[in-house]
N, C-alpha and C positions, 0 to 999 in steps of 0.2 A: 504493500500500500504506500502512495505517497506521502510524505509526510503533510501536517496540518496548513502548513503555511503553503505547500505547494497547491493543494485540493483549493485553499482560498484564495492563493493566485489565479489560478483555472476559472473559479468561479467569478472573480472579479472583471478579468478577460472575457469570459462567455457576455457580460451583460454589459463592459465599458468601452471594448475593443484595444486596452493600452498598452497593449504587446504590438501591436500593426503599428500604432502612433510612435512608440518609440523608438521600432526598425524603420518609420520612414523619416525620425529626428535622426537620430544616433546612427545607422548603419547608411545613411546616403553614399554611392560611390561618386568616389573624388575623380575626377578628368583629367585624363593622361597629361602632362606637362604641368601640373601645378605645383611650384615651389612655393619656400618659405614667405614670399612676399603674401601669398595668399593666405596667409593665418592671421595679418594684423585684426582682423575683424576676429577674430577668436581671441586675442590679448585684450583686446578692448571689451570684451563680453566678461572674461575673467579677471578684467581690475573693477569692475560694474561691481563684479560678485564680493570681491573684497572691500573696498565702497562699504559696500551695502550691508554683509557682514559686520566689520568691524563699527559700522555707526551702528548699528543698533546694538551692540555690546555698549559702546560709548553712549547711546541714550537714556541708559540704566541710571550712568551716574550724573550725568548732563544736568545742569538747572540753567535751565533759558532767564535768566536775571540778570538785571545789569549788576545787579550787588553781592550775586551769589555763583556768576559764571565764571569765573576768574579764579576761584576760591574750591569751586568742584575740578575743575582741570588741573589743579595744581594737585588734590586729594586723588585723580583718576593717575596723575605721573607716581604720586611718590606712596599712597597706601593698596590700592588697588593691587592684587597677582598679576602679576604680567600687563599691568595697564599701562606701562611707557611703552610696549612692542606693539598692542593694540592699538594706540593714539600714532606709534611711528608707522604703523601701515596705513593708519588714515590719513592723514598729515602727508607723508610720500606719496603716497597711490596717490592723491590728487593732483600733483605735477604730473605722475607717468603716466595718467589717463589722457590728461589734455594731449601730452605727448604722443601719445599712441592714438587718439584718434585722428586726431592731426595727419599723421602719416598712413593712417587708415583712408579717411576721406584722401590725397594725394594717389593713394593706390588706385583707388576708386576711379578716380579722373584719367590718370593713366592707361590704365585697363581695358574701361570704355565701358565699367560695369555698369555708367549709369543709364544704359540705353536702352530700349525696348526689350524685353518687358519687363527689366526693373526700374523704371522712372519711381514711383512709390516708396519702394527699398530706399533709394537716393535723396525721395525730401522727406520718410522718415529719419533718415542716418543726420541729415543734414539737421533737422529738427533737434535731434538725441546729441548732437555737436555741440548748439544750442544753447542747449541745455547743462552740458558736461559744463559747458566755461562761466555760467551762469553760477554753478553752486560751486565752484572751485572758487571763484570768486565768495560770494557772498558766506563761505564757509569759512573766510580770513577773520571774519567779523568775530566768532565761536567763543575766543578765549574772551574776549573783553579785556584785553591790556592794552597797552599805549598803542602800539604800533597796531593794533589788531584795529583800534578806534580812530587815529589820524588817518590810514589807510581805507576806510571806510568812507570817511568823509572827502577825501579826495574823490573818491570811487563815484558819491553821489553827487558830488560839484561837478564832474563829466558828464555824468546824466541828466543835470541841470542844464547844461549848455545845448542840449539837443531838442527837437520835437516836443512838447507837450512837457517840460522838462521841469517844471514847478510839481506835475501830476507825478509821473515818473518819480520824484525826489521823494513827495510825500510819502509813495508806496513803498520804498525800497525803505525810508526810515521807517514808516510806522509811524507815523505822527507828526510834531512840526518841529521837532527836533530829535537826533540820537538820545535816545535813551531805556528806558525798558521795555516799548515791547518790539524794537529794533531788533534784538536778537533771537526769539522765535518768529518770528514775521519775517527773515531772508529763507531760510530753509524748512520752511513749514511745509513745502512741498516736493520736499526731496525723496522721500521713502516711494511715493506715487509713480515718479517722473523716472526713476531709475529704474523701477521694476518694469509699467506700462511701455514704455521708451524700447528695451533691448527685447521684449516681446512680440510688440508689434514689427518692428524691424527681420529679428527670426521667423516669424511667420511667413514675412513676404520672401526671406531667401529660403525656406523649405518649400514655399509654393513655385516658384522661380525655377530653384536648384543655384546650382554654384554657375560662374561661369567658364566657359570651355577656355583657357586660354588659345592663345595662336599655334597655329602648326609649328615644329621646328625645322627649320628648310632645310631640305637634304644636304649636304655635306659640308655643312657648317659647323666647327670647330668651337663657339659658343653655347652651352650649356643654357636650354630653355631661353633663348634669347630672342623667340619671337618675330623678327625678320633679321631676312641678310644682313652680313656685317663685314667689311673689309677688312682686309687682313693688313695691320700696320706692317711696313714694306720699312727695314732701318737698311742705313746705309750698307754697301756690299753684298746685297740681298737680292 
């Protein structure tokens, strides 16, 4: 006999189908000629993961106060198990996101991934870009210490210079000056935006599929290099 847990996997399968769903997430075949360029969208999926992870460990101890945020961060570095490694992956991973999506959308354009029939994939990605530099930013604000507060305020004197930019300024402080509910009022939509964001986006490249890269032209001497390429000719040669 099977054991318990396999008879209720079976059974959970017979009525939800998530053994087909999984093999057509997880088992997609990958198209001949795809190198490492082709994974920055998977780096970028898996620093989303760690993001997302590591804040909400960090929300545990978090107080959105102006008088008391300052005061829990410094309690989450120095009495918290392991809460300096957990703030240094959040704290890091937010430069190496930007970074990586960065060079994620670049691949993109490159590639030529953004064209029929993933246009969608392209202005969610661009959307979820967006977004990444939105709460990268507005997550400087978190600690409430000097720099966390002058930086801020530069941040919204920029977005005062632009369009609608008195409106904009009020929303980004929360009120008519920096003060307490400024720092739950920048990321109060972060949990949402990072889960819905890399969701919708995987949808549309499992509905899609990946794309084919270019053929590699017959006797060419370049490794996945996608068109001809001339062979540098040095002197004596």
């Amino acid at each position: 006999m099977k054991p318990t847990l396999g008879r209720l996997a079976d059974w959970i399968d017979s009525r939800t189908g998530w053994r087909s769903l999984r093999t057509h997430i997880l088992d997609e075949p990958i198209p001949e000629g795809t190198g490492w360029w082709f994974t920055t969208g998977s780096v970028v999926l898996f620093l989303l993961g760690v993001q997302f992870a590591s804040g909400v460990v960090l929300s545990f101890y978090y107080v959105p106060s102006s008088t008391s945020a300052y005061d829990s961060v410094r309690y989450v570095m120095e009495q918290v198990t392991f809460g300096r490694i957990v703030r240094g992956l959040h704290v890091f991973g937010a430069s190496f996101i930007v970074i990586a999506a960065v060079v994620h959308m670049l691949r993109v354009v490159v590639s030529g991934s953004y064209k029929k029939p993933r246009e969608v994939t392209w202005i969610s990605g661009m959307l979820l870009l967006l977004v990444i530099l939105a709460f990268a930013l507005t997550g400087y604000l978190l600690p409430w210490d000097q720099r966390a507060y002058w930086a801020t305020t530069v941040t919204i004197n920029i977005a005062r210079s632009g369009p609608f930019g008195e409106y904009v300024a009020g929303v980004l402080r929360g009120g008519p000056a920096l003060g307490a509910p400024t720092p739950p009022q920048l990321p109060s939509a972060a949990p949402g935006a990072r889960v819905g964001g890399p969701s919708d986006t995987a949808a549309d490249i499992a509905r899609c599929g990946s794309l084919r890269p270019r053929p590699h032209p017959p006797g060419c001497r370049w490794r996945r290099c996608g068109r001809p390429r001339r062979r540098l000719r040095g002197r004596g040669r």
